[in-house]
VOVOLO-885358 format. One line per 10 residues: number of its first residue (from 1); their letters; for each residue z negated, x, y of N, C-alpha, C, CB. Coordinates in Angstrom, 2 decimals, decimal comma. Each point is the difference from the previous one (the first is absolute). Glycine has a CB too. Layout:
residues N
NUM> a> Z:X:Y:Z:X:Y:Z:X:Y:Z:X:Y; ...
This chain:
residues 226
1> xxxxxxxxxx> 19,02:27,79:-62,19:1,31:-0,59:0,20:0,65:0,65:1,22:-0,75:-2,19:-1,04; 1,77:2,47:0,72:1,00:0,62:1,19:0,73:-0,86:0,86:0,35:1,68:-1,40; -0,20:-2,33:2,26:1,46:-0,39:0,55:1,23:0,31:1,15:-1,44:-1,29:-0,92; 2,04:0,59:0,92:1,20:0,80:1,04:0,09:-1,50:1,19:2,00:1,99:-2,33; -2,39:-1,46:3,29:0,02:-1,51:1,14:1,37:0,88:1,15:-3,71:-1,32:0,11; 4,74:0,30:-0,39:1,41:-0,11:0,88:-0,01:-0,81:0,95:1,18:0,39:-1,63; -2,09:-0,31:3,19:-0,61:-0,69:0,90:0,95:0,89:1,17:-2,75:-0,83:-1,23; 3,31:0,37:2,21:0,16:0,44:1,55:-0,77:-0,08:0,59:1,51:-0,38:0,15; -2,51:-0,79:-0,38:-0,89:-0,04:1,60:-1,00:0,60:-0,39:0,48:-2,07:1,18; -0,52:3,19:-0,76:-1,46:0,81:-0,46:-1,27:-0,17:0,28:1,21:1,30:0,06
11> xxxxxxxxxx> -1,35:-2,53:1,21:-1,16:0,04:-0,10:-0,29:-1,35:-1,15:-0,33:1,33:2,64; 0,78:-1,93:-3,18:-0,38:-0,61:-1,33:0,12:0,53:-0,84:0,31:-1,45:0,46; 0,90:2,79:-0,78:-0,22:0,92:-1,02:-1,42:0,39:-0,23:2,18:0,74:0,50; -2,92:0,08:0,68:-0,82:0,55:0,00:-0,98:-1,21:-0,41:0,90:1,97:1,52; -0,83:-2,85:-0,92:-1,36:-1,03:-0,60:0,16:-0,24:-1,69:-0,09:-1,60:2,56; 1,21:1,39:-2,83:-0,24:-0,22:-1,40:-0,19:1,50:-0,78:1,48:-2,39:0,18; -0,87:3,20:0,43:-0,84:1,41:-0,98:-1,19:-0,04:0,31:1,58:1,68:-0,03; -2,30:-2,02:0,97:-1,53:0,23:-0,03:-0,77:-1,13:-0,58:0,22:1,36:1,98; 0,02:-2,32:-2,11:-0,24:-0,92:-1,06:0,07:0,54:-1,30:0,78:-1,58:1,37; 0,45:1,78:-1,95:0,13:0,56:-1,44:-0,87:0,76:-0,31:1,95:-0,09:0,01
21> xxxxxxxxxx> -1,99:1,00:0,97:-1,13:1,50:0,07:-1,29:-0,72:-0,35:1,08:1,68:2,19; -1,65:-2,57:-2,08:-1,01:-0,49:-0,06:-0,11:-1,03:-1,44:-0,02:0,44:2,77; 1,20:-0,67:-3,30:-0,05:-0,18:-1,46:0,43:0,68:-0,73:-0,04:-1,54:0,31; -0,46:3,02:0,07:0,50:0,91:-0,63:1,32:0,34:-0,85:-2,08:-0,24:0,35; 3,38:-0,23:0,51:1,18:-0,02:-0,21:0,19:0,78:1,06:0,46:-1,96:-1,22; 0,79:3,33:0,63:0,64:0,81:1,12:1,08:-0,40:-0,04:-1,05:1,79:0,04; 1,53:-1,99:1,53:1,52:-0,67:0,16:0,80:1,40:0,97:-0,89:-3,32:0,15; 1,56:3,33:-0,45:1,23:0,80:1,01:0,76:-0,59:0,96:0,32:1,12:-1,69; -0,47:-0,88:2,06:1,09:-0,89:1,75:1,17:0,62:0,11:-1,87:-0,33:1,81; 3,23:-0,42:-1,90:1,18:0,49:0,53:0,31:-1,62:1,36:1,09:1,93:-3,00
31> xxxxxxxxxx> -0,46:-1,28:3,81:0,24:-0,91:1,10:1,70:-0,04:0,13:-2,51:0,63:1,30; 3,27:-0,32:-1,88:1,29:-0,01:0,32:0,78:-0,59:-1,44:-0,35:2,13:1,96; 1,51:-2,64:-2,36:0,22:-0,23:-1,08:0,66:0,95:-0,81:-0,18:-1,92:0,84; 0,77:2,79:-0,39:0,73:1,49:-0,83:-1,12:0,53:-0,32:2,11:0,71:1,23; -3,47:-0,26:-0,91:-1,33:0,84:-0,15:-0,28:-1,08:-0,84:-0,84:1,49:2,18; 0,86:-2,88:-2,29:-0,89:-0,93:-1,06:0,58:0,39:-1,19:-0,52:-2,11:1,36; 1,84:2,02:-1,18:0,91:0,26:-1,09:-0,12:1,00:-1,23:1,16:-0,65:1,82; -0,96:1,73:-0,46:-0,22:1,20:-1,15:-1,55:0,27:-0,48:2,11:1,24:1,14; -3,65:-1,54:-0,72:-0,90:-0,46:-0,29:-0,01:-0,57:-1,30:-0,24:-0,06:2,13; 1,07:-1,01:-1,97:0,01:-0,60:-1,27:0,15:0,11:-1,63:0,43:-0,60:1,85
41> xxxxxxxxxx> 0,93:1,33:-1,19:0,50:0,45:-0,95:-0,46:1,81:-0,68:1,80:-2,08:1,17; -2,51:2,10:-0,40:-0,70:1,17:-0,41:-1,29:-0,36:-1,45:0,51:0,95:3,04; -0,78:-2,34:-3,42:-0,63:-0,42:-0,70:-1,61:0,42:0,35:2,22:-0,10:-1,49; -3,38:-0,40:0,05:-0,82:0,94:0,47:-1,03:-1,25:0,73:1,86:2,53:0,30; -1,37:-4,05:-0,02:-0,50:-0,94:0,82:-0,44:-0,76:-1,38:1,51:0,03:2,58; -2,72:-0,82:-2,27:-0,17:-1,32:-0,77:0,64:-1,20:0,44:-1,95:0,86:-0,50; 1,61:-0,89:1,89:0,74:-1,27:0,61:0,41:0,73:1,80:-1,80:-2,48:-1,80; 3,00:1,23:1,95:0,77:0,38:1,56:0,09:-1,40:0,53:1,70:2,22:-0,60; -2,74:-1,41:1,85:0,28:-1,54:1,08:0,96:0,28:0,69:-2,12:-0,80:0,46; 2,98:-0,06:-0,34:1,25:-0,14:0,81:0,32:-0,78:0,95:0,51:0,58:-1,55
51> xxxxxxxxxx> -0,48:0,05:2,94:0,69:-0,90:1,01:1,19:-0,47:0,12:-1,22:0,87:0,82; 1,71:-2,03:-0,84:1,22:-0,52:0,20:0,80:0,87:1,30:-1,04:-2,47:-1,03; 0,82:2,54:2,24:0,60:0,26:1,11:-0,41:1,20:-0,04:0,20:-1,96:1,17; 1,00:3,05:-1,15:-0,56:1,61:0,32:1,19:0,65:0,58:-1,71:0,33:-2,04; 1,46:0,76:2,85:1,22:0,78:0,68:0,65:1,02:-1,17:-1,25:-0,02:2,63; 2,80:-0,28:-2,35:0,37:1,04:-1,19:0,70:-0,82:-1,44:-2,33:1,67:0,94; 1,68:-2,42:-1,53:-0,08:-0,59:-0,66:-0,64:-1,38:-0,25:0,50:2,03:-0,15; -0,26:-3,26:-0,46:-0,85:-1,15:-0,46:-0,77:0,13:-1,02:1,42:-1,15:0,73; -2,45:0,47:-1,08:-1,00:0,12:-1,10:0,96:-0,32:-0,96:-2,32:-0,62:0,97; 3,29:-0,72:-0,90:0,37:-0,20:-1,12:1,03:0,85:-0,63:-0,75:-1,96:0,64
61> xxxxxxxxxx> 1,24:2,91:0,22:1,34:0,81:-0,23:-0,98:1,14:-0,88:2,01:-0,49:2,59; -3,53:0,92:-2,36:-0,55:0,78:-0,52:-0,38:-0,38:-1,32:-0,44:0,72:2,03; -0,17:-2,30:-2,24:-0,19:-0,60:-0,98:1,00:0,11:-1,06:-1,21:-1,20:1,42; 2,22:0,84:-1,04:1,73:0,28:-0,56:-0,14:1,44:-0,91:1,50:-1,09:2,55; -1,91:1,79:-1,75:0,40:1,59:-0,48:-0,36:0,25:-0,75:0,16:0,79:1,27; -2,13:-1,09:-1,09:-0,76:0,59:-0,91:0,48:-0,59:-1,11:-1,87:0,48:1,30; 1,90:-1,93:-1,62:0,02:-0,76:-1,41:1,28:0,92:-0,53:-0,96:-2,90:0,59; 1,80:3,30:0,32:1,41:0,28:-0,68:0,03:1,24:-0,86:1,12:-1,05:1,95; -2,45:1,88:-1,18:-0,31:1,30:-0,97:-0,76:0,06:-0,92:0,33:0,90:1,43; -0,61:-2,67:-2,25:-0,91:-0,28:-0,84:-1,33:0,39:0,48:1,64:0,15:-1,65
71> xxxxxxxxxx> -1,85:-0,21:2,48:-2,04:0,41:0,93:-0,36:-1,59:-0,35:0,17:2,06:3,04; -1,29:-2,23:-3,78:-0,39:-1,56:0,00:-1,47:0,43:0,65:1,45:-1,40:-2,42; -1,70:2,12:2,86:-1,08:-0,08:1,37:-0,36:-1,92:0,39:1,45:2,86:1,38; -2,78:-3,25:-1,47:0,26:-1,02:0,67:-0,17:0,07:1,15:-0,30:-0,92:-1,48; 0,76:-0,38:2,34:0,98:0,18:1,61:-0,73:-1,07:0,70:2,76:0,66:-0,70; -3,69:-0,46:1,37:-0,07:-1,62:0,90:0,54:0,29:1,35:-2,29:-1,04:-1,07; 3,30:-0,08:1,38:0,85:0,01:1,06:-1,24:-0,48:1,26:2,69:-0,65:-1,56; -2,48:1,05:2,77:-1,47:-0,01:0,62:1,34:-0,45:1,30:-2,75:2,29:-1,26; 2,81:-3,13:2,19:0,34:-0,10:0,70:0,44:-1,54:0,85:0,09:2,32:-1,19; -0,15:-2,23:2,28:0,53:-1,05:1,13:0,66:-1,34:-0,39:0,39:2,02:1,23
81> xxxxxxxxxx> 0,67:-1,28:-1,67:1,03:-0,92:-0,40:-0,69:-0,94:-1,14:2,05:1,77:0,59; -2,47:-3,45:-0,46:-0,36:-0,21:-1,27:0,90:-1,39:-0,56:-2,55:1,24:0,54; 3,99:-1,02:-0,01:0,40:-1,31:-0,46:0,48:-0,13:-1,49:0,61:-0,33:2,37; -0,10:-0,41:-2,90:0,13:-0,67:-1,59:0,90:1,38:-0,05:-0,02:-3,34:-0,37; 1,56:3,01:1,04:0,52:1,59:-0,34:-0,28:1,07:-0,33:0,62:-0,58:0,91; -1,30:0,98:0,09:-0,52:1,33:-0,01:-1,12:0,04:-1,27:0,45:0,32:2,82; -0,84:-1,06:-2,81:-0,92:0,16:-1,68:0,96:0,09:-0,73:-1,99:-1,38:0,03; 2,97:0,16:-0,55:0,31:0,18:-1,20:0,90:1,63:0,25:-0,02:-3,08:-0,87; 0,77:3,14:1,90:1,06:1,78:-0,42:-1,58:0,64:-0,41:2,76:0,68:2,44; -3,47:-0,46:-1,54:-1,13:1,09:-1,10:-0,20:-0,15:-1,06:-1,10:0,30:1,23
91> xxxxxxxxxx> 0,45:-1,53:-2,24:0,19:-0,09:-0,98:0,72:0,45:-0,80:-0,69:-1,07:0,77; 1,81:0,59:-0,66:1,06:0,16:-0,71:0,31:1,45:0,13:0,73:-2,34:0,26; -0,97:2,96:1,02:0,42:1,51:-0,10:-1,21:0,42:-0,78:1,44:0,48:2,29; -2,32:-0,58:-2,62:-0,97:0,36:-1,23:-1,45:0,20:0,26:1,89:1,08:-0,91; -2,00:-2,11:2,48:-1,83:0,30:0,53:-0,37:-0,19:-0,98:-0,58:-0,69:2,06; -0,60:0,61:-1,84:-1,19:-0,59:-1,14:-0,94:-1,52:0,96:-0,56:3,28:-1,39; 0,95:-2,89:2,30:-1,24:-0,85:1,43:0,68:0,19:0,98:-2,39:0,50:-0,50; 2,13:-1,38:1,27:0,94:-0,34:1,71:-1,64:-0,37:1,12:3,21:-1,87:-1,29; -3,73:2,69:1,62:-0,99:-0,41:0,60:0,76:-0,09:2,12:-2,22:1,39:-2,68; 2,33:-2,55:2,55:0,11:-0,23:2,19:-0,85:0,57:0,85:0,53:-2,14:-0,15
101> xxxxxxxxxx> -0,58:2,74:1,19:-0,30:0,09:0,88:-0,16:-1,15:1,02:0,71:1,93:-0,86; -2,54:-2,57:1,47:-0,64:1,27:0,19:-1,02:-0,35:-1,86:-0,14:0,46:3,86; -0,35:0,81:-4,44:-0,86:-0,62:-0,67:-1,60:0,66:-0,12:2,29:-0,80:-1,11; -3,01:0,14:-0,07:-1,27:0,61:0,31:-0,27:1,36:-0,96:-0,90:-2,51:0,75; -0,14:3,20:-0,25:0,31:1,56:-0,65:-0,74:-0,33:-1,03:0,24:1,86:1,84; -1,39:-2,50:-2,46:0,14:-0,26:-1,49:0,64:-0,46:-0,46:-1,23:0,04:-0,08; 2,28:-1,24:0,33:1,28:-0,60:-0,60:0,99:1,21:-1,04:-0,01:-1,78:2,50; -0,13:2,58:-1,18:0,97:0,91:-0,38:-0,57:1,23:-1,14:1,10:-0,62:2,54; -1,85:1,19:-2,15:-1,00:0,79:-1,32:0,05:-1,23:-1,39:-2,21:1,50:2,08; 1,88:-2,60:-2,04:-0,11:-1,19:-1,33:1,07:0,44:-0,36:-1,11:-2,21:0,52
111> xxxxxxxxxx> 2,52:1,95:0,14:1,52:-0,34:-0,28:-0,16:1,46:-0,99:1,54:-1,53:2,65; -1,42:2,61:-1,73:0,22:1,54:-0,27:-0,41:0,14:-1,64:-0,69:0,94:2,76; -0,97:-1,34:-2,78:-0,36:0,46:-1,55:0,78:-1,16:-0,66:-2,62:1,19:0,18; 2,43:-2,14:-0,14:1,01:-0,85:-0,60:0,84:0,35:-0,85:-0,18:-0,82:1,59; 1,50:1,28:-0,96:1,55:0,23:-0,07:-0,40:1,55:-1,14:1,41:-1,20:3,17; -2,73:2,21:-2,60:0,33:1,14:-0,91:-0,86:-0,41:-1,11:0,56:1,93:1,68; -0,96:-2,85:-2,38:-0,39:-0,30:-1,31:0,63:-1,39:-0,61:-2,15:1,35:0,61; 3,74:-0,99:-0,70:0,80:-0,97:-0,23:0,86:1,24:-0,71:-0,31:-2,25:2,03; 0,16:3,43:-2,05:0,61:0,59:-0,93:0,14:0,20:-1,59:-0,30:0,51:1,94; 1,28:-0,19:-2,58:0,01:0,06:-1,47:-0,82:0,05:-0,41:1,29:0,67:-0,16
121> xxxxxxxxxx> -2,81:0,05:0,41:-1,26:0,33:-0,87:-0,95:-0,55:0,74:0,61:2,05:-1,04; -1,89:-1,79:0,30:-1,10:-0,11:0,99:-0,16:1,01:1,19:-1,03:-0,95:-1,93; 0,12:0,19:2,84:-0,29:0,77:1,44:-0,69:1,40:-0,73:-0,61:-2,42:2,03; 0,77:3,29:-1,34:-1,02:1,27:0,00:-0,69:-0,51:0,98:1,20:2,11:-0,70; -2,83:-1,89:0,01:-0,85:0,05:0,35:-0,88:1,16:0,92:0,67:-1,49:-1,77; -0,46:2,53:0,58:-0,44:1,14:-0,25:0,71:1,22:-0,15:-1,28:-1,38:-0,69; 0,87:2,69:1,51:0,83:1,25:-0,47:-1,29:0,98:-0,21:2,57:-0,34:1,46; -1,88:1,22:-2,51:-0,92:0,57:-0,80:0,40:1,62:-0,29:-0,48:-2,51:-1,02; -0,41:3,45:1,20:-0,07:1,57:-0,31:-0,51:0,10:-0,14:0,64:0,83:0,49; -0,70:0,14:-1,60:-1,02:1,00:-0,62:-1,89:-0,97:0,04:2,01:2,78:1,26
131> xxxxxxxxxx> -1,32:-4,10:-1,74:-1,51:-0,66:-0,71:-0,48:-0,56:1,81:-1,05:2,27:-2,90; 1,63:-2,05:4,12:-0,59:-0,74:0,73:0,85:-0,89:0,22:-1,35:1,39:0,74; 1,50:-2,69:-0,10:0,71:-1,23:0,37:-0,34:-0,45:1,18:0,19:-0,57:-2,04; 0,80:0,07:2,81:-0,17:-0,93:1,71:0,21:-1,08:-0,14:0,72:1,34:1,41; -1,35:-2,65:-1,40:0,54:-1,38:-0,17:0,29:-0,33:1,51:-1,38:-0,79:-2,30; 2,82:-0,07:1,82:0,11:-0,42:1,65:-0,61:-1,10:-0,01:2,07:0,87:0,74; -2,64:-1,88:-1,72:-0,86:-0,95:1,02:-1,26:-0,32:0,80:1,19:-0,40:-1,20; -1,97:1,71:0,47:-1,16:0,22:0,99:-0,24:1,31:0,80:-0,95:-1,49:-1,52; 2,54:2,23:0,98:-0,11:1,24:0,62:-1,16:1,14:-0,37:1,05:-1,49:1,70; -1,38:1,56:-3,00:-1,16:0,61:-0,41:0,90:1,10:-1,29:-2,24:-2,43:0,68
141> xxxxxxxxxx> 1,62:3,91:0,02:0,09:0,91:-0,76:-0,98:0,51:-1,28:1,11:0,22:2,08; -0,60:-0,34:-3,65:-0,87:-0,03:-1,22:0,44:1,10:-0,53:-0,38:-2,30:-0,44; -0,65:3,18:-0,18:-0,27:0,68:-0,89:0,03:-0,35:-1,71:-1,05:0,62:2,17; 1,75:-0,60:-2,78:-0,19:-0,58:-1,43:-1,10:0,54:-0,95:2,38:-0,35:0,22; -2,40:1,66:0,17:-1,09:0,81:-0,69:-1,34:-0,33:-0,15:1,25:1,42:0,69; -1,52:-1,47:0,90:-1,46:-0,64:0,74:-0,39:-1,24:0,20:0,24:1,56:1,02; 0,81:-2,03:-0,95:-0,42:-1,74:0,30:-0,34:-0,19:1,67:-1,37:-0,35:-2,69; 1,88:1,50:3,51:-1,06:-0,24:1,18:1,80:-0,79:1,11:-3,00:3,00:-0,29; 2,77:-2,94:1,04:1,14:-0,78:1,37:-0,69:0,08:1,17:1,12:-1,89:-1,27; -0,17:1,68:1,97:-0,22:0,02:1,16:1,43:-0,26:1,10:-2,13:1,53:-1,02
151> xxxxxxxxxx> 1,93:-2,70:2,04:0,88:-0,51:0,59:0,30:1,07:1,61:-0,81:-2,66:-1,50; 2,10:2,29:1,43:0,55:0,51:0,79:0,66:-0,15:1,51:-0,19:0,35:-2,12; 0,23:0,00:2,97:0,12:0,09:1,53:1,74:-0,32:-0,40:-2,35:2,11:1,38; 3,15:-2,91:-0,21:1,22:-0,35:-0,23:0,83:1,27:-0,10:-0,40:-2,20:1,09; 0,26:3,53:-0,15:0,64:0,92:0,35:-0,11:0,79:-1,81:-0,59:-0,04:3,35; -1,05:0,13:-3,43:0,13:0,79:-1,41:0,58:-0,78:-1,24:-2,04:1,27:0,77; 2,03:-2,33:-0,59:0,69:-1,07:-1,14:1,49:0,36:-0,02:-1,65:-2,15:0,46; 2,53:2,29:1,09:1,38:0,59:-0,11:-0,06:1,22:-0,68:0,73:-0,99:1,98; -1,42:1,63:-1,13:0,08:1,63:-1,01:0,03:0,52:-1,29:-0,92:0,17:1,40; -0,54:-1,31:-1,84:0,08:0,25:-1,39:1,06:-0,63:-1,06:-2,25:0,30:0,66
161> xxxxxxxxxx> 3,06:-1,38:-0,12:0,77:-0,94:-0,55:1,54:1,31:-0,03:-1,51:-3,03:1,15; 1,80:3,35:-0,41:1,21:1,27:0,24:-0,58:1,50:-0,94:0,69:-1,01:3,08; -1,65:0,89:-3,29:-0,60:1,42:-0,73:0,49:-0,77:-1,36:-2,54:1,30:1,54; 1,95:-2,39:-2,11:-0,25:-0,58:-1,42:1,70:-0,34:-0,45:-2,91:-1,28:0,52; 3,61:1,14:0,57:1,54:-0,53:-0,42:0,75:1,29:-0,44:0,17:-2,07:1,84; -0,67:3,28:-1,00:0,64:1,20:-0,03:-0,91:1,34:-1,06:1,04:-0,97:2,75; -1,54:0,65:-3,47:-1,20:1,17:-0,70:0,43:1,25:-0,17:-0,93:-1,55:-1,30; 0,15:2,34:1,67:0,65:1,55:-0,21:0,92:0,43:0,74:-0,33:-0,18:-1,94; 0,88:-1,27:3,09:1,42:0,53:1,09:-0,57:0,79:1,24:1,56:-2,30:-0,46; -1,12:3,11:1,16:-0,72:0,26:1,04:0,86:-0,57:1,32:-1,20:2,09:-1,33
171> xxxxxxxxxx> 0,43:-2,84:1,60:0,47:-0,81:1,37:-0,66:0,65:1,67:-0,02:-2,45:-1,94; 1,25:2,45:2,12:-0,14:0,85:1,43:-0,89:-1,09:1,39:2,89:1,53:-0,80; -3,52:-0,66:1,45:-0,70:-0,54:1,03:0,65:-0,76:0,61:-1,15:1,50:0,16; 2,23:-1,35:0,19:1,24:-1,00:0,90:-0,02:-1,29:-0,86:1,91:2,02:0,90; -1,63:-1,63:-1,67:0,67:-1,11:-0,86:-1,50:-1,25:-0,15:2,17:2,11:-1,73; -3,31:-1,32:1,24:-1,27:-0,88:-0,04:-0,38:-0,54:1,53:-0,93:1,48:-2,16; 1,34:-1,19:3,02:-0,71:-0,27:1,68:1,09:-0,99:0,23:-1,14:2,52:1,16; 2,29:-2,28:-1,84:1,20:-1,16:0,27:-0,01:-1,31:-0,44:1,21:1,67:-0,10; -1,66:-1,63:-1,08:-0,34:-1,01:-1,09:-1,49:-1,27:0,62:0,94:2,45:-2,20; -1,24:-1,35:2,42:-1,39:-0,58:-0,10:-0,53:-0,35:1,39:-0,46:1,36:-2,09
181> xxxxxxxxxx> 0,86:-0,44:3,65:-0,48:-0,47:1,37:1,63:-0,68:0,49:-2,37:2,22:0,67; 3,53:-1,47:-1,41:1,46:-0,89:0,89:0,42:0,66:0,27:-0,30:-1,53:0,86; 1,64:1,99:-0,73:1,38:0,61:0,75:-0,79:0,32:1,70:2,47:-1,87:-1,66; -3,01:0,92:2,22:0,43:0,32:1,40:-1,58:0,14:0,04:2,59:-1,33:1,07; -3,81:1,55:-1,73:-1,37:0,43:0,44:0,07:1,47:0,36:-1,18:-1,70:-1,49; 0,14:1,94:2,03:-0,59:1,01:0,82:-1,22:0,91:-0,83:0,63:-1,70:2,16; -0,82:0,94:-3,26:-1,00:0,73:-0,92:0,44:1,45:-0,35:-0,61:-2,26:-1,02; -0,53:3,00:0,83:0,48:1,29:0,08:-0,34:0,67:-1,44:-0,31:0,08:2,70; -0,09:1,36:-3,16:-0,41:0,33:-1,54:-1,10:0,08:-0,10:1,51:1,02:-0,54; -2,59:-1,36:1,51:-1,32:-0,12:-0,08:-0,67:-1,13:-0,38:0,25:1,42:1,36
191> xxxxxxxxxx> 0,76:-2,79:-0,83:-0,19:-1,20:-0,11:0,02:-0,27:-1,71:1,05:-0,46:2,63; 0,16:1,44:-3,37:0,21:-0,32:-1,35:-0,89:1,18:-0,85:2,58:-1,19:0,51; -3,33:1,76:-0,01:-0,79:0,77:-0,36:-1,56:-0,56:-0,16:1,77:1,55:1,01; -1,57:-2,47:-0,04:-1,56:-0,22:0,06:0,04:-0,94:-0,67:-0,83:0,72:1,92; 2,22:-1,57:-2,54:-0,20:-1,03:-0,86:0,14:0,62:-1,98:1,17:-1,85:2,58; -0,68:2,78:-2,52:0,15:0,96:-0,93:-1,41:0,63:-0,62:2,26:0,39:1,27; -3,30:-0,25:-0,39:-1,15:0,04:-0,18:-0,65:-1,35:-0,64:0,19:1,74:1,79; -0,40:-2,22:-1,12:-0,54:-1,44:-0,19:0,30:-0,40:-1,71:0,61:-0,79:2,90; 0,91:1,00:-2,97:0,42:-0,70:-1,38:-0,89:1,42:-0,92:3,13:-1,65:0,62; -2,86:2,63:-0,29:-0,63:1,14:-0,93:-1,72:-0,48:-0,14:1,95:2,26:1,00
201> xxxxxxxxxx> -2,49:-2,29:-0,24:-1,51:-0,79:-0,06:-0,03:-1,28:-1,02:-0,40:0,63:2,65; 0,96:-1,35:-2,45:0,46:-1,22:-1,01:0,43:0,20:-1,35:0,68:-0,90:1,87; 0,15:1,90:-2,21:0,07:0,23:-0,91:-1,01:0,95:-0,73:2,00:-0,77:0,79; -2,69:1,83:-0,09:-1,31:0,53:-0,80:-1,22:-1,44:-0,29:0,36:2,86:1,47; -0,42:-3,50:-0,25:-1,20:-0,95:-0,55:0,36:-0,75:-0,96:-0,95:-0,18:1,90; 2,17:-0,16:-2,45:0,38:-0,59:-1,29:-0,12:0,64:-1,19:1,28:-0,97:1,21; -1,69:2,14:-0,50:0,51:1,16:-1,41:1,15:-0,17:-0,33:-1,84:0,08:-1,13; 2,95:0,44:1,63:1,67:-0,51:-0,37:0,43:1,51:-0,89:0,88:-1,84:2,77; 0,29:1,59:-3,85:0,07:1,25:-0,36:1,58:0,58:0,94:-1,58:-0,56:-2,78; 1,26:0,01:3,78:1,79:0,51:0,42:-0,36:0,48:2,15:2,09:-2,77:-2,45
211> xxxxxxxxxx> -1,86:3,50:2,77:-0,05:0,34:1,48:1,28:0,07:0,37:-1,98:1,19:0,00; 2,01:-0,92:1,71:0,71:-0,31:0,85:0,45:2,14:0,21:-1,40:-3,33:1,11; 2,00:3,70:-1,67:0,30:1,28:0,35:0,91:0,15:1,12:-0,43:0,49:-2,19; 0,25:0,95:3,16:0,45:0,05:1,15:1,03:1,29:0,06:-2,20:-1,28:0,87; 3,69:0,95:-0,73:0,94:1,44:-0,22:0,04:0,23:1,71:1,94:-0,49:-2,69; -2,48:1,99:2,98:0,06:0,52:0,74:1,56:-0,28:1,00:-1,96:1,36:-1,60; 2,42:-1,98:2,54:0,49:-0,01:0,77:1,68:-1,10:-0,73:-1,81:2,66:1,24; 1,15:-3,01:-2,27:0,85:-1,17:-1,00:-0,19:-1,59:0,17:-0,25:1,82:-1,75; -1,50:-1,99:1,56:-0,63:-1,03:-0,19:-1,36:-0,36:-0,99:2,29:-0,25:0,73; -2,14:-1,06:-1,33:-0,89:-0,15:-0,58:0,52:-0,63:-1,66:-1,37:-0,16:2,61
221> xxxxxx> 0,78:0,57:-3,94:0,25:-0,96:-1,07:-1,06:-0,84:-0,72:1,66:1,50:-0,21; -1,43:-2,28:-0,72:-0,99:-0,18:-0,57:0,06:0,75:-1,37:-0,25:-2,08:1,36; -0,72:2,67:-1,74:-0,04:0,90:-1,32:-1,25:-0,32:-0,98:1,15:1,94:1,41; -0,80:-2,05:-2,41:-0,61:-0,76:-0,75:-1,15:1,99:-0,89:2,69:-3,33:-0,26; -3,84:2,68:0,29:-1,10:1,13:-0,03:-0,81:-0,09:0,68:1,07:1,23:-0,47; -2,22:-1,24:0,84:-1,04:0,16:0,73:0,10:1,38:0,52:-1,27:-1,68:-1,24
């Protein structure tokens, strides 16, 4: 699961991305409301936590927008303000959830999966290439061929979850170190290298028929072949 967290105070930004990180949900941090905005609207999110109070812009003026460009992203409004008002305009501007401040960080993970299996279909469970599959509820990488699995470290669970969405794409090192450590980490290409390994080990002990191929000064794909 991907999400987009529209937080100013970064140091609760940062706490709730490292939380997520740990239920193996990657969130993106924008701190301003023009950057949430266009974030947003860039699609590409399962769900967007939204702060009410932001510089630049209001959550709800963002809320406004997105619905207006038909984005039904679900939205939990995350913020301070928790009077009757201020709920119902979110609502009505098209939240899904109004969670107050202060609250508790499983509250908020419950709320989160919540709101994204309230969509038209069933939840995805599972993503699947070339006969292997990642379940997100135990986080375990399967082989269909072999029958064999094997569970996964949160960092390689992002990785492999961005390989399985994208098959055959080649996704650039930036883009995977962004996703997966954050906009403002310090991780470097060794850090995503040494986790790049790891998943390649995982996938031979499954016997998987698909690897992690490496384009010389491009990135990495997933390619389906042993």
């Amino acid at each position: 699961m991907r999400v987009l967290l529209v937080e100013d105070e970064k140091n609760l930004s940062s706490a709730v991305c490292r939380l997520l990180s740990r239920e193996r949900i990657v969130a993106d941090a924008a701190y301003t409301g023009p950057d949430g905005l266009d974030c947003a609207l860039s699609g590409g999110y399962d769900a967007i936590i939204l702060d009410v109070m932001l510089p630049g812009m209001d959550g709800f003026q963002i809320l406004e927008r997105v619905r207006a460009e038909g984005i039904k992203t679900p939205v939990m409004m995350l913020t301070a303000r928790g009077d009757l008002q201020d709920r119902v305009r979110g609502l009505q501007a098209g939240a899904d959830y109004y969670l107050p401040k202060p609250f508790q960080m499983e509250e908020l993970v419950a709320c989160l999966r919540a709101i994204t299996r309230r969509g038209d279909g069933a939840p995805v469970m599972a993503l699947s290439f070339g006969g292997v599959s990642l379940s997100e509820k135990d986080a375990k990488l399967a082989c269909e061929a072999t029958g064999q699995s094997v569970k996964l470290g949160a960092k390689e669970y992002q990785l492999m979850e961005l390989f399985l969405r994208n098959p055959g794409q080649i996704l650039p090192k930036e883009t995977l170190i962004e996703r997966v450590w954050g906009f403002e980490s310090d991780a470097e290409y060794n850090n995503l290298e040494v986790y790049i390994s790891f998943l390649r080990k995982k996938l031979a002990f499954i016997g998987a028929g698909v690897k992690l191929k490496a384009s010389r000064g491009l990135g990495y794909s997933l390619e389906a072949g042993a």
